[in-house]
C-alpha positions as CSV (number, residue, x, y, z in Angstrom):
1,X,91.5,82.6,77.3
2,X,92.9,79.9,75.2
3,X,96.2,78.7,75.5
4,X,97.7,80.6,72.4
5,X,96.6,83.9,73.8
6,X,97.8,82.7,76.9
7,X,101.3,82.5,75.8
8,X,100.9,85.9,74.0
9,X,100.0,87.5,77.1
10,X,103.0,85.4,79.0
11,X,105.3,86.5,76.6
12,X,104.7,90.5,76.8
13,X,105.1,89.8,80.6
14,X,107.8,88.0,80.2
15,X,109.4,90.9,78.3
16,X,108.3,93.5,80.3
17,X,110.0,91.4,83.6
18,X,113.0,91.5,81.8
19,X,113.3,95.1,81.1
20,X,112.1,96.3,84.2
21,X,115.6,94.4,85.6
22,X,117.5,96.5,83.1
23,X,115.4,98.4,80.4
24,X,113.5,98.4,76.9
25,X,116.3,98.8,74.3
26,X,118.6,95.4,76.2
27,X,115.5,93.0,76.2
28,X,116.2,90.4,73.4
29,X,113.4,87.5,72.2
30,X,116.2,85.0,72.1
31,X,115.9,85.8,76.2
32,X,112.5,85.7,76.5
33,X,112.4,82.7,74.7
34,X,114.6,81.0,77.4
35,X,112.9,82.6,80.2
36,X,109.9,80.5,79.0
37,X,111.7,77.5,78.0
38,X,110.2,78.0,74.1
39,X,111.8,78.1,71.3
40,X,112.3,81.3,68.8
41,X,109.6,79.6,66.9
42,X,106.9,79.9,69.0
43,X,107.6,83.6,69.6
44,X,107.8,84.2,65.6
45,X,104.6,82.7,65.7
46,X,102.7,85.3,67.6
47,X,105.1,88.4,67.4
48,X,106.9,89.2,64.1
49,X,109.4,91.3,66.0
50,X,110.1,93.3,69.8
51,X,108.3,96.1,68.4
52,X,104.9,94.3,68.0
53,X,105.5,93.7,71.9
54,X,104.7,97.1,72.5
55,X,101.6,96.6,70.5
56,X,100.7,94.2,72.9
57,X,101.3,96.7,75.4
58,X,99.3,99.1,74.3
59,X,96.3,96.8,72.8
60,X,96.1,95.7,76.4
61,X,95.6,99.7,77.6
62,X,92.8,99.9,74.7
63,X,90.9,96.9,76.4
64,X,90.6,98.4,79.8
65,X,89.7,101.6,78.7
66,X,87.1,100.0,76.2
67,X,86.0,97.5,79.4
68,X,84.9,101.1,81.3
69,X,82.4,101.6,78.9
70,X,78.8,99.9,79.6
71,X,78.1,100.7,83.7
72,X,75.5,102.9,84.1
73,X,77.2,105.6,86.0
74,X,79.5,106.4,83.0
75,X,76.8,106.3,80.5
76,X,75.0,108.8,82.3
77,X,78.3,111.0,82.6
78,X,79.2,114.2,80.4
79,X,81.6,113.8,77.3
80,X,84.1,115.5,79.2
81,X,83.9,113.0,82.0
82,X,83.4,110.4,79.9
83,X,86.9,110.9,78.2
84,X,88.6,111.8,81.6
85,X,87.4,108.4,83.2
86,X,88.3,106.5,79.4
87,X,91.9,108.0,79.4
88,X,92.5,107.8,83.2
89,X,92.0,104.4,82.9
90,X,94.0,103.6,79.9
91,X,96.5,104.9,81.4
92,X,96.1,103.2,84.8
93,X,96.5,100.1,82.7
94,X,100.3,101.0,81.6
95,X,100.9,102.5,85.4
96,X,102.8,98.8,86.4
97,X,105.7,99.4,83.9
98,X,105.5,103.3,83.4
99,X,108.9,103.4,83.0
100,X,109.2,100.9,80.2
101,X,106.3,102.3,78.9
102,X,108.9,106.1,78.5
103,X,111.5,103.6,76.9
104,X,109.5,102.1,74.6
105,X,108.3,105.6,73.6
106,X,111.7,106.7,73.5
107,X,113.3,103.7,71.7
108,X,110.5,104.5,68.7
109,X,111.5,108.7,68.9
110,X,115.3,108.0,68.2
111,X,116.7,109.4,64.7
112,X,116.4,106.4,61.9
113,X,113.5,105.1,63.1
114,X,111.6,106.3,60.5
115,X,109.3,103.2,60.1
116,X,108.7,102.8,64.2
117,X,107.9,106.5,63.8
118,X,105.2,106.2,61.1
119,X,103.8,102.8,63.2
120,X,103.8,105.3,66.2
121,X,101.7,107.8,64.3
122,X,99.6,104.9,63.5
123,X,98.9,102.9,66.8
124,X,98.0,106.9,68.0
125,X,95.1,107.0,65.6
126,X,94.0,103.8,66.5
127,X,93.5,104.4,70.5
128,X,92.0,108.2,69.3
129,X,89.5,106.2,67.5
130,X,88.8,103.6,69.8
131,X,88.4,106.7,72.7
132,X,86.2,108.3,70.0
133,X,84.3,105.3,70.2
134,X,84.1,104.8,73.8
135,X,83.0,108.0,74.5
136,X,80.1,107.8,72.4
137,X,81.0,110.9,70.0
138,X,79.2,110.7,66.9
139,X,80.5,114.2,64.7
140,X,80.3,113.7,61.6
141,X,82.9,115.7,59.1
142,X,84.1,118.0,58.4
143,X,83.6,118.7,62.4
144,X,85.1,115.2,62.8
145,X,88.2,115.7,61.5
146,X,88.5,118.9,64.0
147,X,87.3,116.7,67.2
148,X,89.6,113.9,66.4
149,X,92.8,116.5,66.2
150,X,91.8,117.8,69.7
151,X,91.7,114.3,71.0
152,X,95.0,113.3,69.8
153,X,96.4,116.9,71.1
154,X,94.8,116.0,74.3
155,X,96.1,112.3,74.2
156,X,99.3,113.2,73.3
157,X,99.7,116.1,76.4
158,X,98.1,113.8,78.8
159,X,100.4,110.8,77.5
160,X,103.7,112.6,77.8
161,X,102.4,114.3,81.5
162,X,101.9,111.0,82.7
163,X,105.3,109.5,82.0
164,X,106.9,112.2,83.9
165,X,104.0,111.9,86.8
166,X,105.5,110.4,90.1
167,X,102.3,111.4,92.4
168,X,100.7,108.8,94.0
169,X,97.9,107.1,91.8
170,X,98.6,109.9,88.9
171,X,97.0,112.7,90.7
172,X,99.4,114.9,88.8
173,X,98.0,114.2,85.3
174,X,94.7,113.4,86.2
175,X,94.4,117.3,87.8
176,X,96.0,118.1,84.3
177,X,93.7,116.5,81.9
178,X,90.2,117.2,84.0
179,X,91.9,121.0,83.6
180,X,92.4,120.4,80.1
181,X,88.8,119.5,79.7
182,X,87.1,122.1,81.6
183,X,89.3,125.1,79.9
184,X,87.1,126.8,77.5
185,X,84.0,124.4,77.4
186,X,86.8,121.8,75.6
187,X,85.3,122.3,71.4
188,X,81.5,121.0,71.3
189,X,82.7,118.1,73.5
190,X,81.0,119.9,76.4
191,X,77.8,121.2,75.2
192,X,76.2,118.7,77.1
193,X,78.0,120.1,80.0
194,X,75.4,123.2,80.6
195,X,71.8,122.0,83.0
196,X,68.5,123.6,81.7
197,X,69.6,126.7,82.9
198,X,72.5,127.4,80.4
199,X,75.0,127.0,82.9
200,X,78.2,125.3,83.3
201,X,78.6,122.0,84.9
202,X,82.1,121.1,86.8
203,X,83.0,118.1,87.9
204,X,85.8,117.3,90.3
């Protein structure tokens, strides 16, 4: 890691820190910028504003769950438990600051946020394609326009069960979303869930 990327990752920490003492909306850069004994300046110079903080955030949950691809047991897994393990994981990877995580979300929701609302929409798209990715799905349209709405339904349900989730470890959401997956053989997403015999494979 070099040392600007360094102080990228120091800073979102740093801001995190700070909010987890009081919350999202009262974390200011001008204090982060004195918890780290830097100047404005050098916070310009890798985040424009607060809001491409969360960015961070959540470019950080896109790395782990892109990191989970590659091992040979989850290459060998179904699409259904290939996108369980690939959202569990993303998700494991905001569990620290959950709570921040709901602000942030929040903060963006609030009326006359328009343009954190459309950059919402956006940075959505962009982990649906990257789990798209991940998961190996290959569809090409017009069925790939209906697979990628059922992720981001399925992102978006798991996402808001999980920032209400106080069981130990997420057992809560994780129950939800393998649920979500085996209802209905989940769209063509778990055709490669039957053996040679036409039958349904579960997995728990």
């Amino acid at each position: 890691m070099t040392s600007e990327s360094s102080l990228e990752h120091t800073i979102v920490d740093t801001a995190l820190s700070l909010a987890e003492d009081k919350d999202w909306e009262s974390v200011r850069l001008y204090q982060v910028a004195e918890k780290l004994d830097i100047s404005l300046d050098e916070i310009r110079l890798h985040f424009r504003e607060k809001e491409d903080i969360i960015d961070a955030w959540f470019d950080r949950a896109d790395q782990v769950m892109l990191r989970t691809r590659g091992t040979e047991s989850f290459e060998h897994s179904s699409s259904p438990e290939k996108l369980h393990r690939l959202l569990m994981n993303w998700l494991t990877a905001l569990q620290q600051h959950r709570r921040v995580t709901r602000q942030m979300i929040l903060g963006k929701l609030e009326p006359g946020h328009i343009h954190y609302q459309v950059q919402g929409l956006l940075r959505v798209s962009r982990t649906v394609q990257w789990l798209r990715e991940a998961a190996g799905l290959s569809s090409t349209l017009p069925w790939r326009a209906i697979e990628e709405t059922a992720l981001t339904a399925l992102y978006l349900v798991t996402f808001a069960k999980w920032m209400c989730d106080d069981t130990e470890d997420s057992r809560s959401t994780s129950r939800f979303l393998q649920h979500r997956l085996n209802s209905a053989c989940w769209l063509r997403l778990c055709s490669d869930r039957r053996d040679e015999s036409g039958v349904d494979i579960k997995y728990t």
